[in-house]
C-alpha positions as CSV (number, residue, x, y, z in Angstrom):
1,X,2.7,-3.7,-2.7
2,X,-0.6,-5.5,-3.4
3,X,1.3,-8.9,-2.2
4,X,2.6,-7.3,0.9
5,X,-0.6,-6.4,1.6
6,X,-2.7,-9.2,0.1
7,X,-5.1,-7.5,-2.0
8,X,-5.9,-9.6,-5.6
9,X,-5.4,-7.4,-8.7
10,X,-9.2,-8.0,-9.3
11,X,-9.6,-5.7,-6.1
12,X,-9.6,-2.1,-7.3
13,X,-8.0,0.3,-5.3
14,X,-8.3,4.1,-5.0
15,X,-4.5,5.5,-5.0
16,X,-1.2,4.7,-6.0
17,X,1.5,7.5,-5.5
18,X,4.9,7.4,-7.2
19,X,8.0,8.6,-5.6
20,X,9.9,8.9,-8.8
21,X,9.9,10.9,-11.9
22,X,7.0,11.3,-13.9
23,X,5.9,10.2,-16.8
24,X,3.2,10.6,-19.6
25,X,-0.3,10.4,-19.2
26,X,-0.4,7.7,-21.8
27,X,1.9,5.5,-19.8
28,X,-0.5,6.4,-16.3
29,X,-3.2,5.7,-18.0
30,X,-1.6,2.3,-19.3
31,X,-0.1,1.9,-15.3
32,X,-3.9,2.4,-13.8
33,X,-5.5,0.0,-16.2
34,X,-3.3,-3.2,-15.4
35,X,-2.7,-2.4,-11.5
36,X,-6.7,-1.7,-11.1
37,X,-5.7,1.8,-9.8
38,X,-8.0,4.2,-10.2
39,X,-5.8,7.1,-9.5
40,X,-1.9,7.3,-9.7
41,X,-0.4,10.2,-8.1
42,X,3.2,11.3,-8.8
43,X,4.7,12.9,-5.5
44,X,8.2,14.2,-4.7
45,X,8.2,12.7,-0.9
46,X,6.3,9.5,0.0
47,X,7.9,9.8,3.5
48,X,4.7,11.5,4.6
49,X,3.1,7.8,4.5
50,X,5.9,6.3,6.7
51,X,6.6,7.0,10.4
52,X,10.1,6.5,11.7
53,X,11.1,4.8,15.0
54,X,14.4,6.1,16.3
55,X,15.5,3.9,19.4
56,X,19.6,4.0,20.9
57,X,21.9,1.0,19.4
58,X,22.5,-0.5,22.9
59,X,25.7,-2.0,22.0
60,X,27.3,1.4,21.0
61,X,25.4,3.4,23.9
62,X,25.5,1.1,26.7
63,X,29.3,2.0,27.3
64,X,29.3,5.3,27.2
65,X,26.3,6.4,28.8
66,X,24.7,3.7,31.1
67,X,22.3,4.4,33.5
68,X,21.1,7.6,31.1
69,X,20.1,4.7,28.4
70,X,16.7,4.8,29.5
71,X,16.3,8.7,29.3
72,X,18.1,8.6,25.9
73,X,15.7,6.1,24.5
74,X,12.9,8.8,26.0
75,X,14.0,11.5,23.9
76,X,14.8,9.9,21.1
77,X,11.4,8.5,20.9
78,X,10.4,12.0,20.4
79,X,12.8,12.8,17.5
80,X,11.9,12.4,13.9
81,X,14.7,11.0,11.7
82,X,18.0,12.5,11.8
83,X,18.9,12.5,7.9
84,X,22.5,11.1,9.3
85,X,23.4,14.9,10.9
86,X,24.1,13.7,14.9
87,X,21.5,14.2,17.6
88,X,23.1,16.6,20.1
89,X,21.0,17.3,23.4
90,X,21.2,17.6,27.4
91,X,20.3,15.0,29.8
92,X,20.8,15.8,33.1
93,X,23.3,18.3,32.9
94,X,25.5,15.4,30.4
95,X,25.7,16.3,26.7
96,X,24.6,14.0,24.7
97,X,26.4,13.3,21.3
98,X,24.9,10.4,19.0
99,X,26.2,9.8,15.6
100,X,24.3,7.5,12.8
101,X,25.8,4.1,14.4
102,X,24.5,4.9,17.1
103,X,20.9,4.7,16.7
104,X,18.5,2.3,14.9
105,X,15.5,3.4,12.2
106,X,12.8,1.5,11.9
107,X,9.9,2.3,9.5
108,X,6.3,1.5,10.0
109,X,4.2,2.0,7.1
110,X,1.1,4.3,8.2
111,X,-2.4,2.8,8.6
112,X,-4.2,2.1,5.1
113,X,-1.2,2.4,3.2
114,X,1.7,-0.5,2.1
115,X,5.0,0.9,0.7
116,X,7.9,-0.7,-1.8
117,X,11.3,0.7,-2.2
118,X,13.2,-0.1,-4.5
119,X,16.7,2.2,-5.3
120,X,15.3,5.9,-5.7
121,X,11.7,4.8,-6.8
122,X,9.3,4.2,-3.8
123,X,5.6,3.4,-4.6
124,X,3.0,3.9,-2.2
125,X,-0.7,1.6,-2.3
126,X,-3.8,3.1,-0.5
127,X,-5.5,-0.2,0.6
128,X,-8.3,1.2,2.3
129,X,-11.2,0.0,0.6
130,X,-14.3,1.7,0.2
131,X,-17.9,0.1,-0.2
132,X,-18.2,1.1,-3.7
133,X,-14.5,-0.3,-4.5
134,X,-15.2,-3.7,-3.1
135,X,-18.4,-4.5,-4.8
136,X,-16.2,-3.6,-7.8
137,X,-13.9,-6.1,-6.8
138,X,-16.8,-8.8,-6.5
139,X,-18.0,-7.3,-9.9
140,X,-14.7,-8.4,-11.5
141,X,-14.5,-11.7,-9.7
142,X,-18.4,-12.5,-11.0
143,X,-17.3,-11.8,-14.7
144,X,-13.6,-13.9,-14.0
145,X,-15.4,-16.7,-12.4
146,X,-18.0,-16.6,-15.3
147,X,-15.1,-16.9,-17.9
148,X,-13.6,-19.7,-16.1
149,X,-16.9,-21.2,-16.6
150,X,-17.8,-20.8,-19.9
151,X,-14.2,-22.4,-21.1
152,X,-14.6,-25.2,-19.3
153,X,-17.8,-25.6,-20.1
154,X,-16.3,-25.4,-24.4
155,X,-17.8,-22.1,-25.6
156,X,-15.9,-19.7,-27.9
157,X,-15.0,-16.5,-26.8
158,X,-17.9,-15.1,-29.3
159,X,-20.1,-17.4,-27.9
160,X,-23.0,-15.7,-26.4
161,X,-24.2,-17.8,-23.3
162,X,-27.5,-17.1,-20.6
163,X,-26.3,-15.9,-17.1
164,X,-28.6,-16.8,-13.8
165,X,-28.1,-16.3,-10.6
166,X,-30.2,-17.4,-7.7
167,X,-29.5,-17.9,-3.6
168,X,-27.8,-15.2,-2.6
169,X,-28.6,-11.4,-1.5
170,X,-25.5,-10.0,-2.0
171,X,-24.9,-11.3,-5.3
172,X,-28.5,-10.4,-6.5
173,X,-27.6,-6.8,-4.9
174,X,-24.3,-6.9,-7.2
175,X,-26.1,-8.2,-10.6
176,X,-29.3,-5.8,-10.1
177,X,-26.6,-2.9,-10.0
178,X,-24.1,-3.8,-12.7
179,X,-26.0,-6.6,-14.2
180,X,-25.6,-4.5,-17.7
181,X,-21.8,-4.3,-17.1
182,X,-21.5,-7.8,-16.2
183,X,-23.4,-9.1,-19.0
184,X,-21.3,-7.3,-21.8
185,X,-18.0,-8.8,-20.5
186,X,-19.8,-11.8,-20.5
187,X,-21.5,-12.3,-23.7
């Protein structure tokens, strides 16, 4: 999910929700931590974060119902999902009788939210990003890029090193906020 929607692990996020059975706190907890989740919501129906798109197969319609294709396509853009029961309505004094092959389902994932399916288990990522949970992110990236730095410079993990930072407002904004933080990971 954060690959579909191109968001770095070092990016917090606010929400995950599970479609899926439950499981233990210590194993949420454990699930937060390494996907940078902050929250991760077990739900019984994730379909609340997809809309559906219900248009007539043309091949299958076509046929049958010509000219009325266009007012078919009308209505069924006004229909939620069938669950594979047949749409049965009245156009124009005709009764219309559509069966599963006979219509295509698209899914559009809602605004601010990327979604995986895989078998029964669907997870769903809330990727809108607050201010607080990107300067997060940049805090994380600061103390990854400061790492990188201090092994290729030869220092051992144990090492404790002197951290400057000069040029630029946003990161002296970021350091004079969670320049404590930053400095413990640091050493």
């Amino acid at each position: 999910a954060r690959n579909a929607a191109n968001i770095k692990n070092r990016q917090p996020v606010a929400s995950m929700y599970v479609q899926g059975k439950a499981l233990p706190d210590m194993y949420v907890s454990i699930i937060a931590d390494e996907l940078n989740v902050k929250e991760v919501k077990f739900v019984d129906d994730a379909s609340s974060f997809i809309s559906y798109r219900v248009k007539p197969q043309l091949k299958t319609l076509g046929p049958r119902y010509g000219k009325l294709l266009p007012k078919i396509n009308q209505y069924l853009a006004g229909e939620g999902i069938g669950n594979g029961e047949l749409y049965r309505f009245d156009i124009d004094g005709t009764e219309i009788a559509l069966s599963a092959e006979d219509v295509l389902v698209s899914t559009e994932e809602n605004a601010g939210f990327v979604t995986v399916t895989e078998h029964d288990l669907s997870v769903v990522l809330d990727t809108n990003l607050t201010p607080e949970l990107i300067e997060e992110g940049f805090v994380r990236e600061i103390v990854s890029k400061v790492q990188t730095m201090r092994k290729e410079a030869g220092f051992e993990v144990t090492d404790h090193i002197v951290l400057s930072h000069h040029g630029n407002s946003l990161i002296e904004g970021i350091f004079a906020r969670h320049g404590a933080e930053i400095a413990a990971d640091t050493l």
